[in-house]
C-alpha positions as CSV (number, residue, x, y, z in Angstrom):
1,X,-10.0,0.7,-8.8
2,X,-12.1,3.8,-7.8
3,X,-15.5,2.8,-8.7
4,X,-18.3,0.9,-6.3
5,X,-19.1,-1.7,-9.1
6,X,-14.7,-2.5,-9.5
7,X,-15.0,-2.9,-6.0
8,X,-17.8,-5.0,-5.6
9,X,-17.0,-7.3,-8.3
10,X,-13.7,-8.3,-6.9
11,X,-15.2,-8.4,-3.6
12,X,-17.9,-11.9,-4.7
13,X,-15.0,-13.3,-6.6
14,X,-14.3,-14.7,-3.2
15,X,-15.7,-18.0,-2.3
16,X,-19.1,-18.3,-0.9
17,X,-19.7,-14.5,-0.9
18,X,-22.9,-12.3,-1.7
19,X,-24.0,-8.6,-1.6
20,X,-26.4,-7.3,1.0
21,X,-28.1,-3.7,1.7
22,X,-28.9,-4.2,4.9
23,X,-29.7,-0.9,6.1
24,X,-32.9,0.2,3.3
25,X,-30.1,2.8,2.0
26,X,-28.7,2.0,-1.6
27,X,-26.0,4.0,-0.7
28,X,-24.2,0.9,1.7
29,X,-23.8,-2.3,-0.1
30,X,-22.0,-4.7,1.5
31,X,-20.0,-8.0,0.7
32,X,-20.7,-10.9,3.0
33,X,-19.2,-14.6,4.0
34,X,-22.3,-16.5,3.3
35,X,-21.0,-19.5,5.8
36,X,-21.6,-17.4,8.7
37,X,-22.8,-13.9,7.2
38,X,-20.0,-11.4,8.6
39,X,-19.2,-8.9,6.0
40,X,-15.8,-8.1,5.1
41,X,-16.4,-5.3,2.4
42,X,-18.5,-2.2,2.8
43,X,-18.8,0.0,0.2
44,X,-20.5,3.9,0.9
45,X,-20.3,7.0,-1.2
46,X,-19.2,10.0,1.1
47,X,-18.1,13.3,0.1
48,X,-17.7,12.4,-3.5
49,X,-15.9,9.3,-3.3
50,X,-16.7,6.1,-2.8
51,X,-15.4,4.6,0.7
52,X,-14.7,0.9,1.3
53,X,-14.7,-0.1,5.0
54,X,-12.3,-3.7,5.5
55,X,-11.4,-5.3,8.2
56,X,-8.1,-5.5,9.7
57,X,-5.3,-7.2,11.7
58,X,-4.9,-4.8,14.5
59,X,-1.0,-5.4,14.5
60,X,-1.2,-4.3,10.3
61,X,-4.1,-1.1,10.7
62,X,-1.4,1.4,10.9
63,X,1.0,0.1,8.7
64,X,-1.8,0.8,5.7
65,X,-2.7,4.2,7.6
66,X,1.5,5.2,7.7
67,X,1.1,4.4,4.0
68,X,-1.4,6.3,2.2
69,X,-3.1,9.4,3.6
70,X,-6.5,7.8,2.6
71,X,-6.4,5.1,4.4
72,X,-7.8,6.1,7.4
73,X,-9.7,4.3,11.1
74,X,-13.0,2.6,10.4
75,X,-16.0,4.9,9.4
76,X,-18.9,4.0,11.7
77,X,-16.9,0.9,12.9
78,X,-14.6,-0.4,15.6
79,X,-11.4,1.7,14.8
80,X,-9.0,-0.6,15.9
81,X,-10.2,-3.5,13.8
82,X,-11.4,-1.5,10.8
83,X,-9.9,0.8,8.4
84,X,-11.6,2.9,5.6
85,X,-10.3,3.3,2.1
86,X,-11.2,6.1,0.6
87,X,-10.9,5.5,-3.3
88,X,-9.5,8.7,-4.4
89,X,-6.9,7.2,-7.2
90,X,-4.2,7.4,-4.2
91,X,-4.0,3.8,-3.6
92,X,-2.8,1.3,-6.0
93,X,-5.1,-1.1,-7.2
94,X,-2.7,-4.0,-6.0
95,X,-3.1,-2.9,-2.3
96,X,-6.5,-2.0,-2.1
97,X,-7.2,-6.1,-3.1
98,X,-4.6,-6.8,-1.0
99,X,-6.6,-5.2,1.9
100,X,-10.1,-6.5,0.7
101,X,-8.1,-10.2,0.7
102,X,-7.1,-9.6,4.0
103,X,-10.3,-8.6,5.4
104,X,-11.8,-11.7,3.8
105,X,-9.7,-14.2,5.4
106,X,-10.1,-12.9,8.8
107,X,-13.9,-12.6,8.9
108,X,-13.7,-16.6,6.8
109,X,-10.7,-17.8,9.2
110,X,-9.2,-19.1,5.8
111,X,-6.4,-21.4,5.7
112,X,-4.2,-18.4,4.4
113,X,-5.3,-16.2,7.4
114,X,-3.8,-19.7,10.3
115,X,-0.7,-20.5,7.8
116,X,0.2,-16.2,8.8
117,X,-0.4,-17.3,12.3
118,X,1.7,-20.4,12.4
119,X,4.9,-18.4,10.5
120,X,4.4,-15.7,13.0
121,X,5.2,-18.1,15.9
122,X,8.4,-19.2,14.4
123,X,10.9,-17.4,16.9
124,X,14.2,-15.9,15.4
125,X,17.3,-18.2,14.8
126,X,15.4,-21.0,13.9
127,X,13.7,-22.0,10.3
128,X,10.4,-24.3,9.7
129,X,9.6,-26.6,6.9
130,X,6.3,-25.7,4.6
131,X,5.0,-28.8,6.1
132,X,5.6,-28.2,9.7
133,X,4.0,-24.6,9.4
134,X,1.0,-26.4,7.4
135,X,0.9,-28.7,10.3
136,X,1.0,-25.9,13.0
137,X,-1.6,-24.3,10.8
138,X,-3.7,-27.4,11.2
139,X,-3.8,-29.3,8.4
140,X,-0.2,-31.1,7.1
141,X,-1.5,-31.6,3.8
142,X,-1.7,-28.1,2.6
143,X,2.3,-27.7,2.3
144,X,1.7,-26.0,-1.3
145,X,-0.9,-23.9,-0.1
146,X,1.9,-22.7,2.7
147,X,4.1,-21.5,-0.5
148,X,1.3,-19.6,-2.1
149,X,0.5,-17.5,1.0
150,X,4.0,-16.8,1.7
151,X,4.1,-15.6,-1.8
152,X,1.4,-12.8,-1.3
153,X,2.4,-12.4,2.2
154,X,0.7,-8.8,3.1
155,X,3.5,-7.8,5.5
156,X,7.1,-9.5,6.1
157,X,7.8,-8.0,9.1
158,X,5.0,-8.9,11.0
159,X,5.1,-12.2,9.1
160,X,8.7,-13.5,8.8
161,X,8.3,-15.6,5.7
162,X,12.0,-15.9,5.4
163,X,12.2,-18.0,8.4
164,X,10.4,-20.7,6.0
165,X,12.3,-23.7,3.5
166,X,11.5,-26.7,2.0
167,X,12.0,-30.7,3.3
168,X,15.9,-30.3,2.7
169,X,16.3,-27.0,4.5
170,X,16.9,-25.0,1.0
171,X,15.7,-21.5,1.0
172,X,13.2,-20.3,-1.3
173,X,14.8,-19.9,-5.1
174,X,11.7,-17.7,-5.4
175,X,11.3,-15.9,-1.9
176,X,9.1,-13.0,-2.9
177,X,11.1,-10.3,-0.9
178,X,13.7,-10.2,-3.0
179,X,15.2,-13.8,-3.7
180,X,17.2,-16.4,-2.2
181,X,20.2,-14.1,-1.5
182,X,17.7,-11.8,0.8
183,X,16.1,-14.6,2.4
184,X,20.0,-15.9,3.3
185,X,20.6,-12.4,4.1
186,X,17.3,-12.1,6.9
187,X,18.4,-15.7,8.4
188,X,22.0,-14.7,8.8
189,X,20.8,-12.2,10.7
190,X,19.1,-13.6,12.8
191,X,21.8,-16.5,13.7
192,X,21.0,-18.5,11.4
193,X,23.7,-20.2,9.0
194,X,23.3,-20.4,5.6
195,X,25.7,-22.8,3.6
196,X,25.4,-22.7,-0.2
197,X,21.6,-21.9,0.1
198,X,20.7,-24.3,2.8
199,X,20.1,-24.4,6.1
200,X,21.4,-26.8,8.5
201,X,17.4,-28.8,9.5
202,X,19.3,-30.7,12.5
203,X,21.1,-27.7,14.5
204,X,18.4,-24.8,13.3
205,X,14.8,-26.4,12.6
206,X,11.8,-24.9,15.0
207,X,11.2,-27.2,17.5
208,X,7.3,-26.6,17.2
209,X,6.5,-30.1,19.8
210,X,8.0,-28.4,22.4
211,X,6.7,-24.4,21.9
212,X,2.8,-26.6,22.1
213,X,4.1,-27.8,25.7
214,X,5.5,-24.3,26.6
């Protein structure tokens, strides 16, 4: 992905999204959430590549910028909330959606964007159900929807997927970060027992009643 028109396509092949040139100057086209017209995707030629401009956790700016050299602090834009990708051939295709994805859910507060927030308030030592994080994420009915995030889950360490199993307290057979022996591997860790791939609901489930009335 290295040209303005790959970039641009995937950016509208999110819901509800349309392209803008807001500033008379074909050169910036931008990508915005038509529900309450923030854009998420900027897209610039400078110095002979084409730049995209997304929007970012602040807690996952750097890990991007560690990454790749051409990732670098937003262009023209709030540096701690923005980042720049410069589409040199540097950065694999698979991240640079990853980061336009990102940058969509946070300017659309999608339902993938609250299910992160709910898993990042599951404290060490303890696991939650897909229901109880859909529940802390607001809406208990989205449980699948819980599975698929974790799936493409941008950054384990910030968001500790593995702390996550199903009704019965079994761990993921398919736990993205490298199966159910890692995801045992992470809870054990963390003091959490693991018994022929389950988990122990009554002496280790998140008590998430109680962390509301902390």
């Amino acid at each position: 992905m290295i040209t303005r028109e790959e970039v641009l396509k995937y950016g509208l092949s999110f819901p509800d999204t349309y392209q803008d040139a807001p500033f008379h100057d074909e050169n910036w086209q931008l990508v915005r959430y038509r529900l309450n017209k923030k854009a998420f995707l900027w897209t610039y030629e400078k110095e002979g590549y084409i730049n995209i401009n997304v929007k970012v956790d602040p807690d996952n700016a750097f890990f991007w910028r560690d990454i790749y050299e051409s990732v670098i602090p937003g262009y023209h834009q709030n540096k701690k909330h923005w980042n720049t990708i410069i589409l040199d051939g540097s950065v694999p295709e698979k991240d640079i959606k990853a980061m336009i994805a990102e940058s969509y859910d946070l300017i659309s507060d999608s339902p993938t964007t609250r299910i992160y927030e709910a898993v990042k308030m599951i404290p060490a030592g303890c696991v939650a159900t897909y229901s109880q994080v859909a529940e802390a994420a607001g809406d208990r009915k989205m449980a699948r929807a819980v599975g698929n995030a974790l799936h493409k889950n941008p950054d384990p360490v910030a968001i500790p997927c593995h702390r996550v199993v199903n009704a019965k307290g079994e761990l993921a057979g398919e736990y993205a970060f490298g199966g159910a022996w890692k995801q045992a591997e992470r809870l054990k860790s963390e003091g959490v027992e693991v018994i022929d791939g389950r988990v122990d609901l009554s002496l280790f489930q998140w008590n998430y009643e109680n962390y509301l009335i902390e």
